[in-house]
N, C-alpha and C positions, 0 to 999 in steps of 0.2 A: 406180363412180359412176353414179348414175339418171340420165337424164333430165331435168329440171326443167321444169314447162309453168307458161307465163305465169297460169292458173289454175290451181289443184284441180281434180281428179278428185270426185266428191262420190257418196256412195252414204248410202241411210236407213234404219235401222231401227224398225220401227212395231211397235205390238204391236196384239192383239184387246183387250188389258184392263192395267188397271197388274196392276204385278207377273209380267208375261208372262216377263221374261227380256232384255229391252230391253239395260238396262245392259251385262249380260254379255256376251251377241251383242256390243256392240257396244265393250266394252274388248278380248273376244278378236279380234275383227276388227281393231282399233290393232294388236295387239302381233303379229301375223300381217304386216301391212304395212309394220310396223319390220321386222320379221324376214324379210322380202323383198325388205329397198332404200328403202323407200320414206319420205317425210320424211310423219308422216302425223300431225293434231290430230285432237280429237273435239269435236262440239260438238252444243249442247242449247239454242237458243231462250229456253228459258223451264221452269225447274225449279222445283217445290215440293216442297220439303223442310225437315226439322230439321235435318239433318244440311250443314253448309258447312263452308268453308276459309277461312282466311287468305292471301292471295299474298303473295310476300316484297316487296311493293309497298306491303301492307297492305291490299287491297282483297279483299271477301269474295264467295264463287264457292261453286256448289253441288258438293257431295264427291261426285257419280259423276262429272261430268268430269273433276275431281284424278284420281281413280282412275284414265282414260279414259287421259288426260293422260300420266300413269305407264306404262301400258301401253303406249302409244307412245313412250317414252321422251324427252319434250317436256314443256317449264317449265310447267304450268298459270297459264291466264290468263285473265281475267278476261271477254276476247273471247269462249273457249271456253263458255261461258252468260251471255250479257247480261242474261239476266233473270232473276232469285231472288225465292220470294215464299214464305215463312218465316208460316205459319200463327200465329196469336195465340189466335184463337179458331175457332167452329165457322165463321164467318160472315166473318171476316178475314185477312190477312196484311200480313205486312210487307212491304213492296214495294224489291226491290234490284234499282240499273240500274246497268251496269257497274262494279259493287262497291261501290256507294254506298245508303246508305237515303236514296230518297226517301220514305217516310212510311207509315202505314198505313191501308189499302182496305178497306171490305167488298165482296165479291166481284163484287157487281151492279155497284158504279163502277168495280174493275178492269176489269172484263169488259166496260164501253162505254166504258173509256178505253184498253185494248190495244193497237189500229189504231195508235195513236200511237205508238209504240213501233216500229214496222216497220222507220224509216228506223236506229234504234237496232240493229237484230238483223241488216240486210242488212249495216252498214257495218261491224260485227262479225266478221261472216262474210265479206266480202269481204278485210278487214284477211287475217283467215285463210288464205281461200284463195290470197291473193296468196305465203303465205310457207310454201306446202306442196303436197307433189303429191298427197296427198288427204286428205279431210272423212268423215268419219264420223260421220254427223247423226242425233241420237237423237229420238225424238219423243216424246212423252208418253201415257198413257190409252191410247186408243182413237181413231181417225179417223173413227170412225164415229157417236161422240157428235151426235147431231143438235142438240142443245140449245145443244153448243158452237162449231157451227162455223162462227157468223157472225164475221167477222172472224178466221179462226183467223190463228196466226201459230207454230205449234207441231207442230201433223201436215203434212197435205197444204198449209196456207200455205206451210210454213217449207220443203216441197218444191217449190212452184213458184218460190219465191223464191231457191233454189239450183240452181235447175231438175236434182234429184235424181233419179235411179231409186229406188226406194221395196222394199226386203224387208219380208214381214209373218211377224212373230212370234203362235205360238200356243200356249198351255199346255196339254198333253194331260196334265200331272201334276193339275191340278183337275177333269178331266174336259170332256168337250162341245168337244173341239179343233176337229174336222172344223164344226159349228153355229158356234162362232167365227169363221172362216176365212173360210167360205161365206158367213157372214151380212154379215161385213166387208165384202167386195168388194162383193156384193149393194146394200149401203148407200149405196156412194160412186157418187159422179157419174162420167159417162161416160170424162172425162178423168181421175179421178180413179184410178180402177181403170185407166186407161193408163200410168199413172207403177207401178203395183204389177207388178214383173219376177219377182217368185218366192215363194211362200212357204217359212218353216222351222217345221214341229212340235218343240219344244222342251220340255226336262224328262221325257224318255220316260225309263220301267223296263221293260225285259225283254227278249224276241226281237223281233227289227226284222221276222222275216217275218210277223211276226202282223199288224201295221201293212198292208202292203203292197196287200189290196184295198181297203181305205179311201182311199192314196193315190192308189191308180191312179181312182176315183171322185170325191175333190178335186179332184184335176187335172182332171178333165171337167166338175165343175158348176162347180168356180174360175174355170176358162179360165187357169189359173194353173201354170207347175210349182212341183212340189216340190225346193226347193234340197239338202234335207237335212233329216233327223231327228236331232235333237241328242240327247244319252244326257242323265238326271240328275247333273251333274257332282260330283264329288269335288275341291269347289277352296273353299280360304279366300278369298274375295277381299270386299271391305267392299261392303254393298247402302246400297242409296241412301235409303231410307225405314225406318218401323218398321216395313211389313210386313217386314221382313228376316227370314228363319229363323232366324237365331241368337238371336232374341229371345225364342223360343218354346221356348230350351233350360232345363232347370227341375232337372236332375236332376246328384249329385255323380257325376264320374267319374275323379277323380283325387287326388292328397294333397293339395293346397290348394285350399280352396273358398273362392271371391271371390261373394260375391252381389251382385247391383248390381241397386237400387230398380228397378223399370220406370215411372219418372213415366207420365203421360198426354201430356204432352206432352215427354217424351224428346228431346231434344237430343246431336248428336256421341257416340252411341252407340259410333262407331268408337275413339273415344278405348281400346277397353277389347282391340280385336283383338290387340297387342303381346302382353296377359296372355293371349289365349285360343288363341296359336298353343302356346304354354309345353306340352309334352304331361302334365309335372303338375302344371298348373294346372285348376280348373275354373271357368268361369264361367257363372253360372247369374242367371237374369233372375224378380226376385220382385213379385210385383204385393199379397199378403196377408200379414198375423202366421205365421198357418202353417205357409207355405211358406219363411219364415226360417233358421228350426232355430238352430244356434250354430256359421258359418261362420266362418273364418279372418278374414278380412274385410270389414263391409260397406262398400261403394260406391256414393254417391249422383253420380249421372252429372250432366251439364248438362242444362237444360230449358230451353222457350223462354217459360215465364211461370212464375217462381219462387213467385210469391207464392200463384198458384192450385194450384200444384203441394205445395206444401210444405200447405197446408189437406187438400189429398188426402190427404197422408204422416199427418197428422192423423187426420183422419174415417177414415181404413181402419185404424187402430191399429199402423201400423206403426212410429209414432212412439214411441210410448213401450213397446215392443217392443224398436225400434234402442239407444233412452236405457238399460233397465236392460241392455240389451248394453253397452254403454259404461261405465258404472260397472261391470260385471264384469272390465273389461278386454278386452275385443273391440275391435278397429282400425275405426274409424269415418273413412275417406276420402271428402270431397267433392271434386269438382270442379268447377269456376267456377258454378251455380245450386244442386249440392250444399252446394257451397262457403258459400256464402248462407244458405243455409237453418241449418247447422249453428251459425250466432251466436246471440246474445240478442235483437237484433231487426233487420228489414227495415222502412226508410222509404222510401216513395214520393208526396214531396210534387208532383211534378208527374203523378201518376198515371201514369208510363210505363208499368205493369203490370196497375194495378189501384187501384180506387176505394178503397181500403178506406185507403189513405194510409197504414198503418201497420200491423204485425203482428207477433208473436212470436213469434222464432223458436225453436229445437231445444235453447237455452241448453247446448249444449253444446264449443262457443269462447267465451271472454270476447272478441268481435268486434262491430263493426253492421255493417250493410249501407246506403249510401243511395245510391238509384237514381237518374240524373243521364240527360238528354237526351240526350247525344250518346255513342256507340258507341263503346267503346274495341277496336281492329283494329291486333292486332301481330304478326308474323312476324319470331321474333329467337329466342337465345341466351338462356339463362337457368342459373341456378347452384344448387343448394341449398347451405344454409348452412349453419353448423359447428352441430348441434344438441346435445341433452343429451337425457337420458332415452331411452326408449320408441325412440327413432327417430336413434342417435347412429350406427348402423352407416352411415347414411344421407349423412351429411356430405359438404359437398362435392362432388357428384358432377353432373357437366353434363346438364343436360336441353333436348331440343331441345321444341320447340311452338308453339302460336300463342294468341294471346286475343282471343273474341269474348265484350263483356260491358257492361251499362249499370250496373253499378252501381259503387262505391267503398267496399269494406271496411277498415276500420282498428280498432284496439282501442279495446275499450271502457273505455275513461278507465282509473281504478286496480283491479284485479282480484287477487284473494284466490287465482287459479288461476297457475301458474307457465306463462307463455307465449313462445313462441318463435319469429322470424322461420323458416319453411319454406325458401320459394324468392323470389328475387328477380330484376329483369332488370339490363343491363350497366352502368346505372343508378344503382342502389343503391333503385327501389322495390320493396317487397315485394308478393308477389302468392298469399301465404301463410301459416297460422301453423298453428303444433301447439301442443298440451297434454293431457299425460297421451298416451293412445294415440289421440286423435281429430286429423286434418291435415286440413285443407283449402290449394286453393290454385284458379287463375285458369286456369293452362296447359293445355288441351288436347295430348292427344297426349302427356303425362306422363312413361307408360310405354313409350316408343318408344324413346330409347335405351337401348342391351344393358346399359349398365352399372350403372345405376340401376333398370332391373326387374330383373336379378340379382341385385343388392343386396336389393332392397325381398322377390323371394321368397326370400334366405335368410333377413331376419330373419323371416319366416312358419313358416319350418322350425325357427329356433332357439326362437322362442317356445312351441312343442309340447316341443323338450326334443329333435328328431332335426335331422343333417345333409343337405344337399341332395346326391345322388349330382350325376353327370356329364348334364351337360343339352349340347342341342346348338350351345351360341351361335352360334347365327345370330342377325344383327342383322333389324331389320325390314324392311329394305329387300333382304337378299337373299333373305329367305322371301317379300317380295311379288314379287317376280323368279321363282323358282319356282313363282309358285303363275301369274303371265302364261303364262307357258310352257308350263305343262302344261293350262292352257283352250287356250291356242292349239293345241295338239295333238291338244286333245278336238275341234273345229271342224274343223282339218284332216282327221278321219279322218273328221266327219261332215257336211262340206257338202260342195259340188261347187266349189271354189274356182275352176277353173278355167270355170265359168260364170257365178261372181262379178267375174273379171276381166274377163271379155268383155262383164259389163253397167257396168261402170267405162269399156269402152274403153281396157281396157292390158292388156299385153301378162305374165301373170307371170313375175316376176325368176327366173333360174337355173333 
């Protein structure tokens, strides 16, 4: 048994730039402090991103803290980022306060209504710290945003407001590490560079001694040591944006190849990691006609504006690309905006999406779509149903997930196409239909249990005419277990842990 202290321990990780490494530093740091003794949450301020979660509360939280969450082995909650702001347009977001939408901002009124929020993000994080003996507080960007740092409430605010020690993260895999680092510190106010305890260069390739006079020169013009040089890791774990790399994978490298659209505006991406742990599976991310070819399956993921997304799928030709794939007999799967788009039409009489009230969709579900106000947020149990045709292997079979979605699809009155309830919740509503080989459905996270993506890649195997060998069923939650463990390891071998405890003020377990 540990200790227990009347607060948190709290420790921060900052980066020079998004996509530093942020995240990961700081899930492998949870799951190193689990694996220590220690009862430990992660938490994040204020996230933008596409990519969220459902809590089994039903309240929606941004997906690197879930992830964070996991790592430390701890319920994700909604405490853990009070603040979510779900991008719309170039200029807007949607604005979620402890898993609730209140409404959508263009950035300039978020950005002078923020300050408001403080009392919301301390009382968050104090709930937290009161029920763990440490915080792992993630920052966003850059701290050194000058633009942004009136009113911050996310880097150095959300550090004085925890009253954190602050690690800074740098990318030496994009080049210009050592100019990050320097310039960071450089930047911040007197005090602000006093909360900063160490830096970590992160994403390194090659001999660590090559590095070595540059650090010993960091450290001099920093005023800062170096915590550690982190290697380019060899770990699946789900990234929190579209910058994500796996987004950027394009190419087949295994017997089934799953292509999934890459909207513009790409939504729960993660939903697709279950299929891309599969070692033959491929999954490949297409933005043009081209780069199509005639995969096993295409996959239209969620987006966070269907209506503008599905005009893209249009204007770049991939639409009627997917379509004569679909009358060839190619698997056409959407998911909850995929989902959408794949009917006869999308309505949006109160404009939640988009002015245009009205659109045509992919006519390939006899489905509509109509877009309704309020946010349907469910964390629950779902079934597939006894089907026929195309997708009859499928029957029955439990699927866990969640649904984040404004609109309400139902069939399109009497239909000349033979169609069929998918999936439904414990309920009896549906949240699904297939016909022919094209399915849509609502659930996020789909393909996460073993049993139904087993399923779903053998009928991929039997429809070529071969059987699937011996694959390694692991479920998803032991390969995400696996894959904590070996970043914790990576960390372990490359930071100074035991200068991380000592800037914690604890003592490391065993």
């Amino acid at each position: 048994m540990t200790r227990r202290h009347k607060m948190a321990k709290s420790i921060m990780i900052q980066g020079t730039m998004s996509n530093a490494g942020k995240s990961l530093i700081a899930a492998g740091l949870c799951r190193i402090f689990k694996q220590d003794g220690y009862k430990v949450a992660p938490f994040k301020s204020q996230n933008m991103a596409l990519n969220s979660y459902v809590t089994s509360e039903g309240l929606e939280m941004g997906r690197a803290q879930v992830v964070q969450a996991m790592a430390a082995g701890v319920e994700p909650s909604v405490r853990m980022n009070p603040i979510l702001l779900k991008p719309t347009t170039d200029m807007g977001s949607q604005v979620i306060v402890q898993g609730q939408v209140v409404g959508n901002m263009r950035a300039m009124d978020y950005f002078a209504k923020k300050k408001e929020y403080i009392p919301v993000i301390r009382e968050s994080y104090e709930q937290l710290a009161a029920d763990h003996d440490i915080i792992v507080i993630e920052g966003a960007g850059s701290p050194a945003e000058i633009n942004l740092k009136q009113d911050d409430i996310v880097n150095m605010g959300m550090a004085k407001i925890a009253d954190a020690p602050v690690l800074l993260v740098g990318d030496i895999d994009r080049g210009g590490v050592f100019a990050q680092l320097i310039g960071t510190v450089m930047l911040l106010e007197p005090e602000e560079q006093d909360r900063i305890k160490g830096l970590i260069v992160n994403k390194f390739r090659g001999d660590k001694k090559i590095l070595d006079p540059g650090i010993t020169m960091l450290e001099e013009r920093a005023g800062k040591p170096v915590l550690g040089v982190v290697p380019y890791a060899d770990v699946d774990i789900e990234d929190e944006d579209s910058l994500a790399s796996s987004l950027e994978e394009t190419h087949i490298q295994a017997e089934i190849d799953v292509a999934v659209i890459r909207f513009p505006r790409i939504s729960n991406f993660t939903d697709m990691q279950a299929l891309s742990m599969e070692r033959d599976v491929s999954v490949r991310y297409v933005t043009k006609p081209s780069e199509l070819g005639e995969p096993d399956v295409i996959l239209l993921p969620g987006t966070k504006n269907t209506i503008q997304d599905l005009l893209w799928l249009r204007e770049s030709g991939l639409e009627a690309k997917i379509t004569r794939l679909a009358k060839k007999g190619t698997i056409v799967f959407g998911i909850c905006g995929g989902y959408q788009m794949l009917g006869e039409s999308l309505m949006d009489p109160l404009q939640t999406e988009s002015a245009l009230g009205s659109v045509r969709g992919m006519g390939l579900l006899p489905v509509t779509t109509v877009f309704e106000e309020e946010k349907q947020l469910e964390n629950r149990a779902y079934r597939i149903g006894m089907l026929e045709g195309n997708f009859v292997s499928l029957s029955n079979k439990k699927i866990a997930g969640y649904e984040i979605h404004m609109g309400r699809t139902e069939v399109a009155g009497k239909t000349k196409t033979p169609i069929y309830p998918f999936v439904s919740d414990s309920a009896g509503n549906v949240l699904g239909y297939t016909a022919g080989t094209v399915v849509g459905s609502y659930i996020h996270g789909i393909f996460d249990e073993i049993a139904f993506r087993e399923a779903f890649i053998e009928l991929l195997y039997a429809r070529k005419g071969k059987t699937r060998g011996e694959s390694e069923h692991l479920t998803l939650q032991e390969y995400r277990e696996q894959q904590f463990d070996k970043l914790a390891q990576v960390l372990r071998e490359s930071l100074d842990m035991e200068k991380i405890y000592e800037i914690l003020g604890l003592i490391k377990q065993g």
